[in-house]
C-alpha positions as CSV (number, residue, x, y, z in Angstrom):
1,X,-10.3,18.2,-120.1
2,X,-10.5,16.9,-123.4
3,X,-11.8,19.5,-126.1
4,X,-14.1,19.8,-129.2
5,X,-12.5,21.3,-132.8
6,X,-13.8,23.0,-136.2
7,X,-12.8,21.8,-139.9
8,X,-11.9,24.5,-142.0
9,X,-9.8,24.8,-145.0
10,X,-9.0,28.8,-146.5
11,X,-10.0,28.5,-150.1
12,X,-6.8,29.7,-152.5
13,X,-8.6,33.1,-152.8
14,X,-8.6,33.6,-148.8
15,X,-5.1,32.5,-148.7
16,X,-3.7,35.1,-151.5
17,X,-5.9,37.9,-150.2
18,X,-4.6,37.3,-146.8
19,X,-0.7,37.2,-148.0
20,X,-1.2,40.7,-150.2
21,X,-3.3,42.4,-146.5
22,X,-0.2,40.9,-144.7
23,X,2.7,42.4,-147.1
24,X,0.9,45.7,-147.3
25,X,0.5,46.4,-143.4
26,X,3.7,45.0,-141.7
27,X,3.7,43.8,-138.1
28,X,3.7,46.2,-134.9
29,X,6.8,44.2,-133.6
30,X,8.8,41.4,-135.0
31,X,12.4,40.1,-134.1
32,X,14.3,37.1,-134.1
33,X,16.2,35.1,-132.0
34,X,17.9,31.7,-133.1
35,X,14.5,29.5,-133.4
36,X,12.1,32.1,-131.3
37,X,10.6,34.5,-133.9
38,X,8.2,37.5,-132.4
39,X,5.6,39.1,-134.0
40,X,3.1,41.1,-131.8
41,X,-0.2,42.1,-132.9
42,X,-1.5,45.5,-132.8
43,X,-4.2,44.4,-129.9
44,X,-1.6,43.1,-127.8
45,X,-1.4,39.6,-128.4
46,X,2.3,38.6,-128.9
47,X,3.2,35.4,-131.3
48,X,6.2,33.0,-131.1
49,X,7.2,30.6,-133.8
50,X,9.6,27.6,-133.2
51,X,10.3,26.4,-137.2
52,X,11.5,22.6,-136.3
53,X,11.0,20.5,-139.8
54,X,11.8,17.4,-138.5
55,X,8.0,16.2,-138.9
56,X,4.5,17.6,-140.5
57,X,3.3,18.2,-137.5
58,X,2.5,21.6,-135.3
59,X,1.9,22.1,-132.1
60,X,-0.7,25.3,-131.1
61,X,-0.7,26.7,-127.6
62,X,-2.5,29.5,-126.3
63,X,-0.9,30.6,-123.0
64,X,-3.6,33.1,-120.7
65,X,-1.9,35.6,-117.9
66,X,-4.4,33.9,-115.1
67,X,-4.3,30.9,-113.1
68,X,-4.6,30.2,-109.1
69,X,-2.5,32.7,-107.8
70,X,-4.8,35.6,-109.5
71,X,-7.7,34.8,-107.5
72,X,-8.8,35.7,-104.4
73,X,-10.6,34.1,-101.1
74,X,-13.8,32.9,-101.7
75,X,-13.7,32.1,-105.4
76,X,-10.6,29.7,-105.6
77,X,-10.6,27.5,-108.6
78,X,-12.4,29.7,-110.8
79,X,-9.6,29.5,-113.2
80,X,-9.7,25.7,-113.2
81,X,-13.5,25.8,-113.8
82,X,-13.1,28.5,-116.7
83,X,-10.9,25.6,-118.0
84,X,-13.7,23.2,-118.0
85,X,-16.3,25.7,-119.8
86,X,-13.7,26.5,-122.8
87,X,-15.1,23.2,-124.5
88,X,-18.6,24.0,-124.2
89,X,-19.2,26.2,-127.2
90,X,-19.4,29.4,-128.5
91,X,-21.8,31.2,-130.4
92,X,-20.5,29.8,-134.0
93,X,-19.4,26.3,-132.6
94,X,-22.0,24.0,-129.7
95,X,-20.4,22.4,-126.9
96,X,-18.1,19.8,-127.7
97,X,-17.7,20.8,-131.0
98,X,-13.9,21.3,-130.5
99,X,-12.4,18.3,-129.1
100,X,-14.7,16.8,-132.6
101,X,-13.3,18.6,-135.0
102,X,-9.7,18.4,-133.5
103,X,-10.2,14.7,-133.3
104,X,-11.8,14.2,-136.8
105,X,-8.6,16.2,-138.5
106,X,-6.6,13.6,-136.9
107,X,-5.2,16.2,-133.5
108,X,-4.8,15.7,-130.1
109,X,-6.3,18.7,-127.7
110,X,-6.4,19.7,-124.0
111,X,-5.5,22.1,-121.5
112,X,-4.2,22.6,-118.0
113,X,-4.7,25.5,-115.5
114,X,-1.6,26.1,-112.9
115,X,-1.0,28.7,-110.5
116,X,0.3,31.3,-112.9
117,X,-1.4,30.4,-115.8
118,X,-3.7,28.6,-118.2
119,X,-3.2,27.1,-121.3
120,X,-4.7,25.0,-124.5
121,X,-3.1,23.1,-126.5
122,X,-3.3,20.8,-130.6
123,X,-1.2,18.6,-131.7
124,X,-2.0,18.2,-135.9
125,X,-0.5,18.1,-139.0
126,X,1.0,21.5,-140.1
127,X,-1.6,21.8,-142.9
128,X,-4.5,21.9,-140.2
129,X,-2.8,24.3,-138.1
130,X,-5.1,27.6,-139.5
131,X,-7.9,25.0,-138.2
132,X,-6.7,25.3,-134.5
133,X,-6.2,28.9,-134.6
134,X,-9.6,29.6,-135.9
135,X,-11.1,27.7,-132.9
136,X,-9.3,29.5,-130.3
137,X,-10.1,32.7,-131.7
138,X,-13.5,32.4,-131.4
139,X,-13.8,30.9,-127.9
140,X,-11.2,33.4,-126.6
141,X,-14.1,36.4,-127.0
142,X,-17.4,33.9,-128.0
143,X,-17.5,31.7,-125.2
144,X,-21.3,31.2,-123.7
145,X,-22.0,30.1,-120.7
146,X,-25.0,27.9,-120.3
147,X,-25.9,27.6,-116.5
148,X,-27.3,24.1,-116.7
149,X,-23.5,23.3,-118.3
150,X,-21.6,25.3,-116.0
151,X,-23.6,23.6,-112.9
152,X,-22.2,20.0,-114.9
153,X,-18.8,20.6,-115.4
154,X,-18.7,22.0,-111.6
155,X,-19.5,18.9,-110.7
156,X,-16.7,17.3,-112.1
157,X,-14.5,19.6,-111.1
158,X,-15.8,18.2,-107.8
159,X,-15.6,14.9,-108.6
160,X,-12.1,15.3,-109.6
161,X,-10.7,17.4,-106.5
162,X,-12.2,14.3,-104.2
163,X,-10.8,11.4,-106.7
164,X,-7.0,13.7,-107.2
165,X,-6.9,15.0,-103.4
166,X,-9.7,14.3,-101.2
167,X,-9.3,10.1,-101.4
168,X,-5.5,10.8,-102.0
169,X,-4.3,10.9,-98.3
170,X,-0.9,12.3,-99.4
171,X,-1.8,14.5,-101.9
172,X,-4.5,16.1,-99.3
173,X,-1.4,16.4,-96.6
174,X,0.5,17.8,-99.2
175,X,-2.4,20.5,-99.8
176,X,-2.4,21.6,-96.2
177,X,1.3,22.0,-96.1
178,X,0.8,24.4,-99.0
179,X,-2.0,26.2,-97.1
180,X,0.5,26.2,-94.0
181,X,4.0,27.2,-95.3
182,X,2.7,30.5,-97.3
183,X,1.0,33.1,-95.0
184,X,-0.1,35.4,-97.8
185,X,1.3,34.1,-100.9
186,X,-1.8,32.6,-103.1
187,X,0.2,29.7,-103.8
188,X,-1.6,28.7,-100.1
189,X,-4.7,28.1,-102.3
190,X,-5.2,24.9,-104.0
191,X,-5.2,25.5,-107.7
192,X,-8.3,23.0,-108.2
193,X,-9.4,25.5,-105.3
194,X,-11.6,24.3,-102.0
195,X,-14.5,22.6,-101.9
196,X,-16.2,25.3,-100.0
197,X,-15.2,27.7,-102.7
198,X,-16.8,25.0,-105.5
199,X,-19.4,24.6,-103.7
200,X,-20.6,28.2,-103.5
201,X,-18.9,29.2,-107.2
202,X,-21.4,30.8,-109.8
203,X,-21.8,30.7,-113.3
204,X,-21.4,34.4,-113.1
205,X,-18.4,34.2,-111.1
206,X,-16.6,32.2,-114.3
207,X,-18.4,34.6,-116.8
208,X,-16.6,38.1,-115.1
209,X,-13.2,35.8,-115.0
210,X,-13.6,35.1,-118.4
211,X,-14.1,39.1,-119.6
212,X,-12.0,39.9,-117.2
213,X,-9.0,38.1,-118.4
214,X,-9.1,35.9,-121.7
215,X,-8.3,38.6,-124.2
216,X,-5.6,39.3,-126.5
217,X,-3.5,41.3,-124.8
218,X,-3.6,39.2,-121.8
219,X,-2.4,36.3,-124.5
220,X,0.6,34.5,-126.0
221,X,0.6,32.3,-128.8
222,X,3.0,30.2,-129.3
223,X,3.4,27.7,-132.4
224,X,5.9,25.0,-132.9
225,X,6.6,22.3,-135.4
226,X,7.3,22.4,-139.4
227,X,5.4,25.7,-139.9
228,X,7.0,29.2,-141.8
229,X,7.4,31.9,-138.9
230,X,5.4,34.4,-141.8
231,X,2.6,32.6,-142.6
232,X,1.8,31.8,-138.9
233,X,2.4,35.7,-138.0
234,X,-0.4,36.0,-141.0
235,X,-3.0,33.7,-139.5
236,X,-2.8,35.0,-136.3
237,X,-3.4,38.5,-137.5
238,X,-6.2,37.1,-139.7
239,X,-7.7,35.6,-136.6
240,X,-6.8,37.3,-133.5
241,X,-5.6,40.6,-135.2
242,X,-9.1,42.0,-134.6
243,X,-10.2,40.8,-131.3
244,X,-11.1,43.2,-128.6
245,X,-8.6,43.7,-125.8
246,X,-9.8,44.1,-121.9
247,X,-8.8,46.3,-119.1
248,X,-6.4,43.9,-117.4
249,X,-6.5,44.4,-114.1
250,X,-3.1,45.9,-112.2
251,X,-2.4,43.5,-109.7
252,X,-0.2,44.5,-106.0
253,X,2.9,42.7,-105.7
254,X,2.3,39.8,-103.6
255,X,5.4,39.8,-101.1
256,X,5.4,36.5,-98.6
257,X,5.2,37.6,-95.0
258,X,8.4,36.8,-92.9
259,X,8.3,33.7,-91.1
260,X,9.1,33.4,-87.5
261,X,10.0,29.9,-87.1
262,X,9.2,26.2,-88.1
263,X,6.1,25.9,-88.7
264,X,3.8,22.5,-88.5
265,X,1.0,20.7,-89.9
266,X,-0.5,17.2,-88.9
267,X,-3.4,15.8,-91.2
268,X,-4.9,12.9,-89.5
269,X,-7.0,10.8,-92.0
270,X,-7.5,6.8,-92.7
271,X,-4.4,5.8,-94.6
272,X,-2.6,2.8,-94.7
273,X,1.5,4.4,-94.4
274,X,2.7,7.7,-92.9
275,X,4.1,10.8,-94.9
276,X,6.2,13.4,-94.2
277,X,6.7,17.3,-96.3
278,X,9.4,19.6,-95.5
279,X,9.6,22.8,-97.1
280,X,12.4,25.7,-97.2
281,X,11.4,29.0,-98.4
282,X,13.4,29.7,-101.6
283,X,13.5,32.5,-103.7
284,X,12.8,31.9,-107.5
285,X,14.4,33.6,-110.7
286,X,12.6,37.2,-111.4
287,X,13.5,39.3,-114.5
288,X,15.2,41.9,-112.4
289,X,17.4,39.0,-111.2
290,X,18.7,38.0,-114.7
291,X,23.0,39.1,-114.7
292,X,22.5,40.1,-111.1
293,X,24.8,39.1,-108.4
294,X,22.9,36.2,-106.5
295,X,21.2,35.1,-110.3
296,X,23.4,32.1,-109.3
297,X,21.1,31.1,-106.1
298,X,19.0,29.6,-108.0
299,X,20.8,27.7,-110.4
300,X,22.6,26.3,-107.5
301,X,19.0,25.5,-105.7
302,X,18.0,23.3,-108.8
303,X,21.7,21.3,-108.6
304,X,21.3,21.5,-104.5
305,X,17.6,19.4,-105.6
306,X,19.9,16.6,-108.0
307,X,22.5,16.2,-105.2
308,X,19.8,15.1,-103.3
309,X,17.4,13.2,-105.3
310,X,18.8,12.8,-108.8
311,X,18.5,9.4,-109.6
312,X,20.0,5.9,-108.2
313,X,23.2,7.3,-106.9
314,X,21.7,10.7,-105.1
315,X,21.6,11.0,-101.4
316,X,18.6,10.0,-100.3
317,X,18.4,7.1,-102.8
318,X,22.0,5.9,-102.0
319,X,21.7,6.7,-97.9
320,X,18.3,6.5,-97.0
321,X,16.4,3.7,-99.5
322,X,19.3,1.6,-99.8
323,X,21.9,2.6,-96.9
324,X,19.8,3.0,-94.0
325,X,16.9,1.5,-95.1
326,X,14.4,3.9,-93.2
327,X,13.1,5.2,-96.5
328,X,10.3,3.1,-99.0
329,X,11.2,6.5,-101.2
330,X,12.3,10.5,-100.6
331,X,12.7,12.7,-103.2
332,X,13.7,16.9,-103.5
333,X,12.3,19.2,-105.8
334,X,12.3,22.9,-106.3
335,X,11.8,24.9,-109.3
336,X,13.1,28.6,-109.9
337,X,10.4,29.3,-112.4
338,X,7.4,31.0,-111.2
339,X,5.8,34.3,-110.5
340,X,6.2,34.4,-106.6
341,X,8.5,32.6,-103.9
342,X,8.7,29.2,-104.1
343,X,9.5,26.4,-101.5
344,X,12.3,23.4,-101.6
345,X,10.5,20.8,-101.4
346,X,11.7,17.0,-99.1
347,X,9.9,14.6,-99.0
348,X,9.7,10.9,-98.1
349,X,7.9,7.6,-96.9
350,X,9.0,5.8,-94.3
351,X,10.0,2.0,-94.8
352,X,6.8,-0.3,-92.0
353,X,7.9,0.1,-88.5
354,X,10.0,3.2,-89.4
355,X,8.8,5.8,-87.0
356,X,8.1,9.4,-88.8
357,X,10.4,11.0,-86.2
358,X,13.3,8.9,-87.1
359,X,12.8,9.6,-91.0
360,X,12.6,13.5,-90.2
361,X,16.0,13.3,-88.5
362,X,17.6,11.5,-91.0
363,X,16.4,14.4,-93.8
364,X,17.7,16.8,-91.4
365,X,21.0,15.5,-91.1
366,X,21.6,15.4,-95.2
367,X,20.5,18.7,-95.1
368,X,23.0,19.5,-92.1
369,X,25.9,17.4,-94.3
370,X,25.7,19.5,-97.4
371,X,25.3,22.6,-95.0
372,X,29.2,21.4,-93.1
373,X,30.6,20.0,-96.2
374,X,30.5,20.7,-100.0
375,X,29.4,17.9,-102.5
376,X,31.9,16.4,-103.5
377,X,33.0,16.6,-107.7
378,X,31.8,13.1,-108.7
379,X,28.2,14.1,-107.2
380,X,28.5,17.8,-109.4
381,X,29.5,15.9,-112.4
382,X,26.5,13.4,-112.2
383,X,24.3,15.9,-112.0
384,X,25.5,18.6,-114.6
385,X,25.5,15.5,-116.6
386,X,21.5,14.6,-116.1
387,X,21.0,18.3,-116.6
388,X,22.4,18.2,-120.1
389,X,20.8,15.1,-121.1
390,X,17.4,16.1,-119.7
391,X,17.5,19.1,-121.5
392,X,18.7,17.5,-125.2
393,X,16.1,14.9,-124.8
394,X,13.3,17.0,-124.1
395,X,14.8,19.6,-127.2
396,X,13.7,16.5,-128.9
397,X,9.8,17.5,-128.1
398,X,8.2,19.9,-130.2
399,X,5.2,20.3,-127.7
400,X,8.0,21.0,-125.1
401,X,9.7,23.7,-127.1
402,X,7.1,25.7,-127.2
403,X,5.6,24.9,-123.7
404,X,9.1,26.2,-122.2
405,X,9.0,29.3,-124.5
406,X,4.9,30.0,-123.5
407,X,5.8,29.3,-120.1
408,X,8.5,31.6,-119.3
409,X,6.7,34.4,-121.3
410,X,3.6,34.2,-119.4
411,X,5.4,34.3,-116.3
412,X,7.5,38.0,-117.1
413,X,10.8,35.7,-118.0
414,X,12.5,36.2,-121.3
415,X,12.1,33.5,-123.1
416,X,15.9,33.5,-123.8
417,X,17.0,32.2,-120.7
418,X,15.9,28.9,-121.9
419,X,19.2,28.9,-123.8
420,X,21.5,29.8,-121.0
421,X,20.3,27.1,-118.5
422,X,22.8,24.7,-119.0
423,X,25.6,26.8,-119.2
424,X,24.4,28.7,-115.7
425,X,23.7,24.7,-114.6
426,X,27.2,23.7,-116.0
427,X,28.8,27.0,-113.9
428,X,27.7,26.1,-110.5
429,X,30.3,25.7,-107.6
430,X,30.6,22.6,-104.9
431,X,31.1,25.9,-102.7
432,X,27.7,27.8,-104.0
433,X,25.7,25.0,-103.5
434,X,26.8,24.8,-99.8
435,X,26.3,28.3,-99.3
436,X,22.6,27.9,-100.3
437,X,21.8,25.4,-98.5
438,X,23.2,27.7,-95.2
439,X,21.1,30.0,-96.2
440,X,17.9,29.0,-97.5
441,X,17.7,25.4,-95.6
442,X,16.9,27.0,-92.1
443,X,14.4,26.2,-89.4
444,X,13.2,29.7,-89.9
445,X,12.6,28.6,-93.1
446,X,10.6,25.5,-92.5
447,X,7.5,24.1,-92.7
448,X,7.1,20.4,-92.2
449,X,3.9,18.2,-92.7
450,X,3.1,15.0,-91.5
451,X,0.4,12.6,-92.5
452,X,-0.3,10.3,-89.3
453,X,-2.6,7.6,-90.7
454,X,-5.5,6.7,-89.0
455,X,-7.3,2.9,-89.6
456,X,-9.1,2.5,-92.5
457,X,-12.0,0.0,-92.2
458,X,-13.9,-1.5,-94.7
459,X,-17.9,-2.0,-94.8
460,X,-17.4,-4.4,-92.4
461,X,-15.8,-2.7,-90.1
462,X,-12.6,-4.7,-90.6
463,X,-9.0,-2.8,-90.8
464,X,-7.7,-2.3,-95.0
465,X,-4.9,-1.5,-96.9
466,X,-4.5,1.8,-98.8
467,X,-2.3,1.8,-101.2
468,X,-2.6,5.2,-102.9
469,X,0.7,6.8,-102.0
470,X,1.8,9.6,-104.4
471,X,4.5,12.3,-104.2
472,X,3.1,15.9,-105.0
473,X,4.7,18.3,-107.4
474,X,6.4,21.3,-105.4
475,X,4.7,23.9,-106.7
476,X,1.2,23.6,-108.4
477,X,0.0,21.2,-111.2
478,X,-1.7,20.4,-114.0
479,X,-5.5,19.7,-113.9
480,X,-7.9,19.0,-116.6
481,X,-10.5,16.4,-117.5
């Protein structure tokens, strides 16, 4: 969803009142870690400051505690929607003011809602940064909601859940294997939410979501880019500092229920190729887990994932694709990042005249190699390797700097751990990541999903082509307009 912006420069004497206020009354809370600097305001809000001063640019992001997995039955992709109403104006600012102003100062703005949480984003030249922090202040406790524009940008929302999933015969069997392999998790809900729950969703359902959790004590935000840790901690107190909190609601631990056996879903729907989802219950990293004895699951989940499917010489690339030629593509994915248990994720298209069944037994049986036999150190080494590049390339990214740091902070991770990753990555055993494939890659474990196309016909009744094959993420997304 693109987003509407303010101009505003602080005249000089703003600026040296604001710097006296901030040395006279010192923060609640400020550390330092390497490049992460803390400050947290007196209301709750915390701030984190990456100084990188490669480039004049900054990059703003408000992170909210909220997303899918906080709602309930009924009023699924609330959070999503909410995300749509940020642009249309406050009190101070009409609707699509933002994205304008943004634009005008030469930034780039959006957003994205996932299952944990939402968040909004500028990209701008450091010396417009107090612009973007002004903006979100006031739609964070300003926001109004106008039924005739809530009504609109439901629509869309609409719009956009047939276009991304409903026309997308993958990405709708990939929604009901979701719905299927978690019992009770709200991961099981759709974070663009159901159609039934859009169609019934009210403009006061958004407006209690809204008081109920955009606050400053429900928020992080996080700056990166050529900015001074000080004078950001400044702005933010200038601008947030005196924002009322809400009562942020205490939410149950949401434990999966045990699974008694592989579990199966077929979608039957017009589509030119079949599909196929298997997922394995996996646990993902929790705070109490950090140092702890089986911390080094995960870690060897994620190189388990590259053994697999990382790159041109992985498994199912060098085996299936190329070697047996069964598979048009198969990838694994799993991510140990998140607030509640997570799946392992294969999944693959069959090559024409490859029967489903035949491609199913073929992922079984790299599952059942790695299960009877370790990888061997060439495969480690390739992988490890990836790791470390991925993660120096992408240190290169201001915007993913501070998206890694908001991320793991909204979730209840340290943000520290970012810093340890390839070192825990680099540690992991040819003998660990067998072991976690005997126990978390079990039929008890399993859900599998299979899209079993069904003709499509054209106006004429004639038999098409679809060609919209696409591989969904393993948990969640990124939506926006």
């Amino acid at each position: 969803m693109n987003m509407k912006s303010i101009v505003g420069l602080l005249v000089v004497l703003t600026v040296i009142l604001g710097t006296v206020l901030y040395n006279r009354e010192q923060p609640v809370n400020e550390s330092s870690n390497d490049e992460v600097q803390s400050y947290t305001l007196s209301n709750g809000m915390k701030v984190l400051v990456i100084e990188n001063h490669r480039a004049p640019v900054a990059v703003s992001q408000i992170w909210y505690k909220v997303g899918s997995s906080y709602e309930h039955d009924g009023i699924s992709g609330v959070s999503h929607v909410l995300e749509h109403m940020m642009f249309k104006g406050t009190e101070e600012h009409a609707a699509g003011e933002f994205s304008e102003i943004i634009a005008a100062n030469g930034g780039e703005e959006n957003a994205f809602t996932g299952q944990d949480y939402t968040s909004y984003y500028q990209k701008i030249a450091n010396d417009r940064l107090e612009l973007c922090l002004e903006l979100e202040a006031d739609r964070m406790r300003n926001l109004v909601f106008d039924e005739k524009e809530f009504l609109k940008e439901l629509e869309v929302v609409k719009e956009e859940r047939r276009l991304r999933t409903e026309d997308v015969p993958t990405a709708l069997t990939y929604e009901r294997f979701n719905s299927v392999a978690f019992t009770n998790s709200p991961y099981r809900r759709p974070i663009i939410g159901w159609m039934e729950d859009l169609d019934t969703l009210t403009v006061d359902d958004a407006r209690e979501w809204y008081n109920t959790w955009y606050a400053p004590n429900n928020a992080t935000l996080v700056v990166a880019g050529d900015v001074q840790a000080k004078e950001v901690f400044r702005l933010a107190k200038r601008y947030f500092g005196q924002l009322p909190t809400s009562k942020i609601p205490e939410l149950k631990p949401r434990q999966e229920a045990k699974q008694y056996g592989t579990q199966r879903v077929t979608v039957e729907v017009p589509a030119k190729i079949p599909y196929i989802a298997m997922g394995y219950k996996a646990p993902i990293l929790k705070a109490q887990d950090i140092g702890g004895e089986n911390e080094w699951e995960r870690y060897a989940l994620e190189v388990l994932a590259g053994v697999l499917d990382g790159g041109y010489s992985a498994r199912f690339s060098r085996n299936l694709v190329r070697g047996q030629e069964i598979a048009n593509s198969a990838s694994a994915s799993y991510g140990m990042t998140a607030k509640h248990e997570t799946l392992l994720v294969l999944s693959a298209v069959p090559n024409d005249d490859v029967a489903i069944e035949v491609l199913e037994f073929a992922l079984r049986e790299e599952v059942n190699t790695l299960k009877n036999q370790p990888p061997d150190k060439d495969e480690l080494d390739r992988v490890k390797a990836q790791v470390v590049a991925g993660e120096v390339y992408q240190q290169d990214s201001t915007f993913y700097q501070a998206m890694n740091v908001g991320m793991l902070e909204t979730i209840g991770l340290p943000w520290q751990i970012k810093d340890e990753y390839v070192d825990k990555i680099l540690a992991v055993t040819a003998e660990q990541v067998q072991q976690v494939a005997k126990k978390y890659l079990t039929d008890e474990n399993l859900t599998v999903a299979v899209l079993d196309p069904l003709p499509i016909e054209n106006d004429n009744g004639e038999n098409v082509a679809d060609d919209s094959v696409k591989q969904m993420p393993a948990t969640g997304g990124v939506h926006g307009q």
